[in-house]
C-alpha positions in Angstrom: 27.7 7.8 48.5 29.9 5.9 45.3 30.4 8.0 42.7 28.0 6.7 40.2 31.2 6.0 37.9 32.6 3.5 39.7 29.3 1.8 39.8 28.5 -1.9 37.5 27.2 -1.1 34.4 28.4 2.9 34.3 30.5 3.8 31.8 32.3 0.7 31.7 32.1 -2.6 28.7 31.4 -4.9 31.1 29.6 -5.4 34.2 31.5 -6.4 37.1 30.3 -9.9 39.2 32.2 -10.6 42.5 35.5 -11.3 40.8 34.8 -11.9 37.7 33.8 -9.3 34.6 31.2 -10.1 32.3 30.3 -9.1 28.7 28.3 -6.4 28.6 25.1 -7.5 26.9 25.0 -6.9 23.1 22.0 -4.8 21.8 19.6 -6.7 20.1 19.5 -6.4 16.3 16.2 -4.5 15.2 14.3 -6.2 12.6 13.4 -3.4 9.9 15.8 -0.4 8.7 14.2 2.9 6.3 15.7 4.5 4.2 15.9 6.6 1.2 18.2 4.7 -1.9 18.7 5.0 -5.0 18.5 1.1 -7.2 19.9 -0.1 -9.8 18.0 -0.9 -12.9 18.7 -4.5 -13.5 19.9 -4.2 -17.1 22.4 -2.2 -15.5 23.4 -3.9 -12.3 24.0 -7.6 -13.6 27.1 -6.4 -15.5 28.4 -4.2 -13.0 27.9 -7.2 -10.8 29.8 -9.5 -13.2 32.5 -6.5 -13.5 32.9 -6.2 -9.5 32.9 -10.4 -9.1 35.8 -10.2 -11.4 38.1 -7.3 -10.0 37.2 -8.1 -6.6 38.9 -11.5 -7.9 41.6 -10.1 -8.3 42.1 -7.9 -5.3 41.5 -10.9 -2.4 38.1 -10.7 -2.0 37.1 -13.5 -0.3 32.8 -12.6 0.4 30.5 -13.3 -2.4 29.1 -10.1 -4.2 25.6 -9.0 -4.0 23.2 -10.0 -5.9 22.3 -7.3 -9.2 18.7 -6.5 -7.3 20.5 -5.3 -4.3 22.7 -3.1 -5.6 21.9 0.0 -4.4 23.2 3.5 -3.0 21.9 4.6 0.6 20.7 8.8 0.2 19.6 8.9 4.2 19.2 6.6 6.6 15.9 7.3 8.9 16.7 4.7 11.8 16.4 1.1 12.6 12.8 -0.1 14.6 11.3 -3.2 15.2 8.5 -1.7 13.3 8.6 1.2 11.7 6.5 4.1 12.6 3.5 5.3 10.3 4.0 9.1 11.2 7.6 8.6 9.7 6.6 7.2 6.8 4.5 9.1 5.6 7.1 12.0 6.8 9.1 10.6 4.2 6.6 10.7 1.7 6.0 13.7 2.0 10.0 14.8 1.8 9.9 12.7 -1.6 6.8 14.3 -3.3 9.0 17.7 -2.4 12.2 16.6 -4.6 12.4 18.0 -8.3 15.4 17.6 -9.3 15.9 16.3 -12.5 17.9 12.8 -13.2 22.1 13.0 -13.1 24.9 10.6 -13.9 27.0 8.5 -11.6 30.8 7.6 -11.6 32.5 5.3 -9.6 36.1 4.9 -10.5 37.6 3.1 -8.0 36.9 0.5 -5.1 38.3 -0.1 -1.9 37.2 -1.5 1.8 35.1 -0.1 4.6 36.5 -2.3 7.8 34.5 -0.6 10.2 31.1 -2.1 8.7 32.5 -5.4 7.0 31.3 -4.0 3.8 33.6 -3.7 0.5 32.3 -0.7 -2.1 33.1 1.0 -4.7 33.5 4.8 -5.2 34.2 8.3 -7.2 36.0 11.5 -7.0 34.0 14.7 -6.4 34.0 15.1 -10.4 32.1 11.3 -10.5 29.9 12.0 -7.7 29.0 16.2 -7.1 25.8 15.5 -9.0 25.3 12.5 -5.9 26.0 14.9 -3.3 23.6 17.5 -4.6 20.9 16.0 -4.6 21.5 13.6 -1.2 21.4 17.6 0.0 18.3 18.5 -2.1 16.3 15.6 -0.6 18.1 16.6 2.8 16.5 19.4 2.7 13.1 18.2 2.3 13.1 15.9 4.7 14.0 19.0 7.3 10.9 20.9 6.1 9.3 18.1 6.7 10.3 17.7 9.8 12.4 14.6 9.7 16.0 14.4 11.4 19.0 14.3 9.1 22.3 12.4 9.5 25.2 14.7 8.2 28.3 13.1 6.6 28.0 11.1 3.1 30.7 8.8 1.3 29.6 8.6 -1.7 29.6 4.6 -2.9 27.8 1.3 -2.7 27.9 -2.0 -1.2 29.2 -4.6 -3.4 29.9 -7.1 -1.3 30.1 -7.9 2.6 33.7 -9.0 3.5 36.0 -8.3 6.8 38.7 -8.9 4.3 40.9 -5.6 4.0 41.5 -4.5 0.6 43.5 -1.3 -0.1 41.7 1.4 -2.8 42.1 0.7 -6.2 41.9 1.6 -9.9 38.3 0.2 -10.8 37.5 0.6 -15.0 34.8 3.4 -14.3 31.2 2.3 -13.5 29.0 5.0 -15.6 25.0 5.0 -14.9 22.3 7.2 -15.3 20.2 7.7 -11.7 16.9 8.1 -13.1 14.4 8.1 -9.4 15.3 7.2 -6.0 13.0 5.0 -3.5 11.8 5.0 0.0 12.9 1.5 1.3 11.5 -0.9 4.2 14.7 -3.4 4.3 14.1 -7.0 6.4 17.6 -6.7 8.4 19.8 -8.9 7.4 17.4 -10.9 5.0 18.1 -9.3 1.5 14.6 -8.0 1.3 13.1 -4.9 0.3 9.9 -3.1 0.6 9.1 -0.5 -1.5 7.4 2.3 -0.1 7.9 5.2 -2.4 9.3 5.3 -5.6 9.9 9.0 -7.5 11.1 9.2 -11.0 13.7 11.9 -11.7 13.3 14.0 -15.0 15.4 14.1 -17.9 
């Protein structure tokens, strides 16, 4: 009996016909993504989205920036589905009604891009962003009690504009804001929209 190694489709990118090799098929993109984010209020985001259309001017950025309503920072991502389960919803829910802490600033200071995703962002040092951290592990935490898988690893930043264009970190004039509640999001892949599903205000 073949080792089941050497047979089409195992461990190899691309299945073997006669003698020619063929492109695995690609996965087909799931229609809805949840997640837990915090938004920008939009007082707040058209400037920095006037601020990042001008630096990332300057820097070779060839994509068009996002729009001030989508600026937002991703806290956990719960999966992609081509519709989203009930029971993790309201999982979620329940992991948001658990959160108290109360509201913190934000500081990105500089901006650079992520190749691997197409994506260019912009950033902080811990200093900027430890307050960001806690709390993605606060909520972290509630969403284990309530039973709901977590992702570990975070880079603190957010999406500015989508762009295979490489451009190098750099010196950004500091983007200050005040995160005052984060959201449980339904996103339409790949269509700019969002459903809201939770929203939480943060004290203070």
């Amino acid at each position: 009996m073949a080792d089941q190694s050497t047979l089409p489709g195992f461990g190899n990118d691309a299945a073997v016909s006669g003698d020619k090799v063929l492109p695995k098929p690609r996965k087909e993109k799931l229609p809805f993504s949840l997640f837990f984010s915090i938004f920008l209020p939009l007082d707040i985001a058209k400037p920095i989205a006037a601020q990042v259309a001008s630096f990332g001017r300057e820097h070779g950025l060839l994509g068009k920036p996002l729009l001030p309503h989508r600026l937002h920072i991703t806290l956990h991502d719960l999966g992609n589905f081509a519709e989203v389960p009930e029971e993790l919803v309201q999982l979620a829910l329940t992991a948001g009604n658990a959160v108290t802490s109360p509201a913190f600033a934000v500081t990105f200071d500089h901006a650079m891009s992520f190749p691997s995703s197409g994506t260019y962002v912009v950033c902080g040092n811990e200093s900027g962003t430890s307050a960001l951290v806690a709390f993605r592990e606060a909520l972290g935490t509630a969403m284990k009690e309530a039973g709901i898988k977590v992702k570990k690893g975070f880079t603190p930043h957010m999406t500015v504009a989508y762009d295979r264009h490489r451009i190098a970190k750099h010196d950004i004039d500091p983007i200050v804001w005040p995160a005052g509640g984060f959201m449980l999001i339904k996103s339409h892949v790949g269509k700019g929209i969002y459903d809201e599903l939770g929203r939480w205000p943060l004290p203070g």
